[in-house]
C-alpha positions as CSV (number, residue, x, y, z in Angstrom):
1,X,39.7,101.7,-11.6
2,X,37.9,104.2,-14.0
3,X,37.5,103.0,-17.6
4,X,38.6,104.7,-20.4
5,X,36.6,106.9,-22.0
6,X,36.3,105.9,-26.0
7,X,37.9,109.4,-28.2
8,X,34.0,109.6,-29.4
9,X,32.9,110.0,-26.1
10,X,35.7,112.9,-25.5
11,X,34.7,114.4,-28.5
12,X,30.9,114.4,-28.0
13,X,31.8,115.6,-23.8
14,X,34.1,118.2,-25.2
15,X,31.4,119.6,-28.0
16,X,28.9,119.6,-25.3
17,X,30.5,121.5,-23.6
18,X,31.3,124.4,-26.4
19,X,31.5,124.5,-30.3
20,X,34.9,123.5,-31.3
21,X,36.7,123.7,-34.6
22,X,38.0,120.9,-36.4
23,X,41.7,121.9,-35.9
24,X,41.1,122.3,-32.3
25,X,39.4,119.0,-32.1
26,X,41.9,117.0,-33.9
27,X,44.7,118.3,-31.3
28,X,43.1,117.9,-28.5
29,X,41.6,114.3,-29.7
30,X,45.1,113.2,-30.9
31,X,46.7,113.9,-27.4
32,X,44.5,111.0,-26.2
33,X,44.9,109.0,-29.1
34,X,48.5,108.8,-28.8
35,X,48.0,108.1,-24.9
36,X,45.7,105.7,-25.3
37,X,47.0,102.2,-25.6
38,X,45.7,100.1,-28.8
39,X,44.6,96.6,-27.4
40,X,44.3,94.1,-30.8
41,X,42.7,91.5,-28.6
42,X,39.6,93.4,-27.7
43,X,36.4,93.3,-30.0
44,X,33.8,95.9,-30.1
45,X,31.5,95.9,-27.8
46,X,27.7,95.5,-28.6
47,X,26.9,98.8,-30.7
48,X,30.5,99.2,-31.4
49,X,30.9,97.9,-34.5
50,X,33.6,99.7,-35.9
51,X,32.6,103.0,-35.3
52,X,35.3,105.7,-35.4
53,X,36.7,106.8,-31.6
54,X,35.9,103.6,-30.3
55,X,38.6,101.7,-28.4
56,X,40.7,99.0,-30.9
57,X,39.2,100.7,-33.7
58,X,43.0,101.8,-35.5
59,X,46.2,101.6,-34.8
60,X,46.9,104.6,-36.1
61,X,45.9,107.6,-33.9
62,X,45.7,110.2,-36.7
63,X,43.3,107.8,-38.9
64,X,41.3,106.8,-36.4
65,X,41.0,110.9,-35.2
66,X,40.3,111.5,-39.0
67,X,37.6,109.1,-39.2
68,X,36.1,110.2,-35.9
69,X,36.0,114.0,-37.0
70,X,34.5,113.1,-40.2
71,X,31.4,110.9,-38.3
72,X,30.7,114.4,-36.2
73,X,31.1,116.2,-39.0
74,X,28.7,114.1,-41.3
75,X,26.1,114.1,-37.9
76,X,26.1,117.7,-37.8
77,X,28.2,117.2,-34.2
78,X,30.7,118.9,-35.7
79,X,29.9,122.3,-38.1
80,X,32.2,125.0,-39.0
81,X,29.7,127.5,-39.8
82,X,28.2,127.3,-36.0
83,X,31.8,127.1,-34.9
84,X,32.6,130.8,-36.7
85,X,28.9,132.1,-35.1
86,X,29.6,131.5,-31.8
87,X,33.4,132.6,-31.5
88,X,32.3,136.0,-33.5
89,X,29.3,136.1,-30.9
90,X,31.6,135.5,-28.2
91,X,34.6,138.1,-29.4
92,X,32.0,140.5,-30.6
93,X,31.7,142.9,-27.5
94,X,35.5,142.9,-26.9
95,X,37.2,143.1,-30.4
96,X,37.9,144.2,-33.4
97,X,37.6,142.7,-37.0
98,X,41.6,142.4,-37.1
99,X,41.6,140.4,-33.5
100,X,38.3,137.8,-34.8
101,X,39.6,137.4,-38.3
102,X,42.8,136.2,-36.8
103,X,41.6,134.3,-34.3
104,X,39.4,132.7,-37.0
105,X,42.6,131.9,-39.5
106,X,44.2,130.1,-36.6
107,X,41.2,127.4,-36.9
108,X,41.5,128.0,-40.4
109,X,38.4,129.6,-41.2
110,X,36.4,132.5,-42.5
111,X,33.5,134.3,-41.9
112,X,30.8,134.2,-44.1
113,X,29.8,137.1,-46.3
114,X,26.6,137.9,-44.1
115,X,28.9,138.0,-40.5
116,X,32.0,139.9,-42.4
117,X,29.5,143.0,-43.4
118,X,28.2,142.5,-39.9
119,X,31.5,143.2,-38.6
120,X,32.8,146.0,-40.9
121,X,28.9,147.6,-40.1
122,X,29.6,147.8,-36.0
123,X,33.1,148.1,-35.8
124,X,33.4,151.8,-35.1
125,X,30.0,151.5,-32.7
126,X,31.9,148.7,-31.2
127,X,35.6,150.4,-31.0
128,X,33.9,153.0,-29.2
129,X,31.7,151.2,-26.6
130,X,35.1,148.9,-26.1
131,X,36.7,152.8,-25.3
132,X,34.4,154.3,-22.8
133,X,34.4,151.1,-21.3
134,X,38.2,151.0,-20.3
135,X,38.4,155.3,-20.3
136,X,36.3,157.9,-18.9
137,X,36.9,160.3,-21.0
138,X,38.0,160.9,-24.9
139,X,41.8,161.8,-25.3
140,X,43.0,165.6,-24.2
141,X,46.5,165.3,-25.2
142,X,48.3,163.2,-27.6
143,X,50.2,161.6,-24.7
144,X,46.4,160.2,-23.7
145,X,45.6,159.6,-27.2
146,X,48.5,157.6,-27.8
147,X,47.4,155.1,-24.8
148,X,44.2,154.9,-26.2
149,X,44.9,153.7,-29.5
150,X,47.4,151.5,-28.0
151,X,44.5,150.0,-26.3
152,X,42.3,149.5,-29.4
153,X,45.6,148.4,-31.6
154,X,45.9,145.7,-28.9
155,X,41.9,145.1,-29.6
156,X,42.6,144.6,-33.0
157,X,40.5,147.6,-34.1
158,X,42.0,149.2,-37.5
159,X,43.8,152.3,-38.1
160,X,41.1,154.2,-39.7
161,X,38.4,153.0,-36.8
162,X,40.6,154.2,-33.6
163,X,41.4,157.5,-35.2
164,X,37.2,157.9,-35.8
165,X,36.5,156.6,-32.6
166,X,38.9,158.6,-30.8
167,X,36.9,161.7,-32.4
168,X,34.2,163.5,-30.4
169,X,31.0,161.9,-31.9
170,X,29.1,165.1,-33.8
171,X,25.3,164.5,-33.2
């Protein structure tokens, strides 16, 4: 029978495997929390000692997730900042500043003042690229230039960039 895996060593696995938010963390870590089965009896193994996401540590699942998020958090496991980086790196090619800022508010978090003129900078360079991928050519009828902004609406491109980026580009 497999042993179970402390929430500390979940959270580290799950962190290693991509940058995570704190409100995505505390979900997913809860879910095993609750799960998991608190055993009073047991005593910390040999560098154990009451460190946070270790099994017996609480017997109650949100503290115990609390505590733990805090520990990554103050060992630099954890980081918003690098968190909003790499999901703005990630979204970057594919959406607009509507699409990442709400994405972003659903972890609650915002970008920082160097990444948001970033964003507003390339938005109509990216609304456009995001375009030609999907459609070969620029609109010739409203009927066509109503899919189109459809398309970038659903992006999360703004108003004022689809109506620029649906505009023959004057060189």
């Amino acid at each position: 029978m497999k042993a179970a895996r402390s929430l500390k060593a979940r959270a580290l696995q799950m962190l290693a495997q991509r940058d995570q938010s704190r409100v995505e963390m505390r979900v997913k870590l809860l879910r095993h929390a609750r799960r998991a089965p608190v055993d009073a009896d047991s005593e910390p193994g040999p560098g154990e000692a009451g460190e946070p996401g270790e099994p017996g540590h609480s017997a109650d699942p949100a503290a115990e997730v609390e505590a733990l998020l805090d520990w990554l958090e103050a060992h630099r496991h954890l980081s918003a900042e690098r968190f909003v980086e790499s999901r703005v790196h990630a979204r970057l090619s594919r959406f607009g500043n509507l699409r990442i800022h709400s994405e972003l508010a659903r972890h609650g978090l915002n970008p920082s003042a160097e990444i948001e003129r970033s964003l507003a900078a390339t938005e109509l360079e990216r609304a456009r690229e995001v375009r030609d991928r999907r459609f070969a050519d620029l609109p010739h009828d409203a009927a066509e230039r109503a899919r189109q902004a459809r398309f970038l609406a659903g992006r999360g491109f703004s108003a004022d960039v689809i109506h620029r980026a649906l505009r023959p580009v004057s060189r």
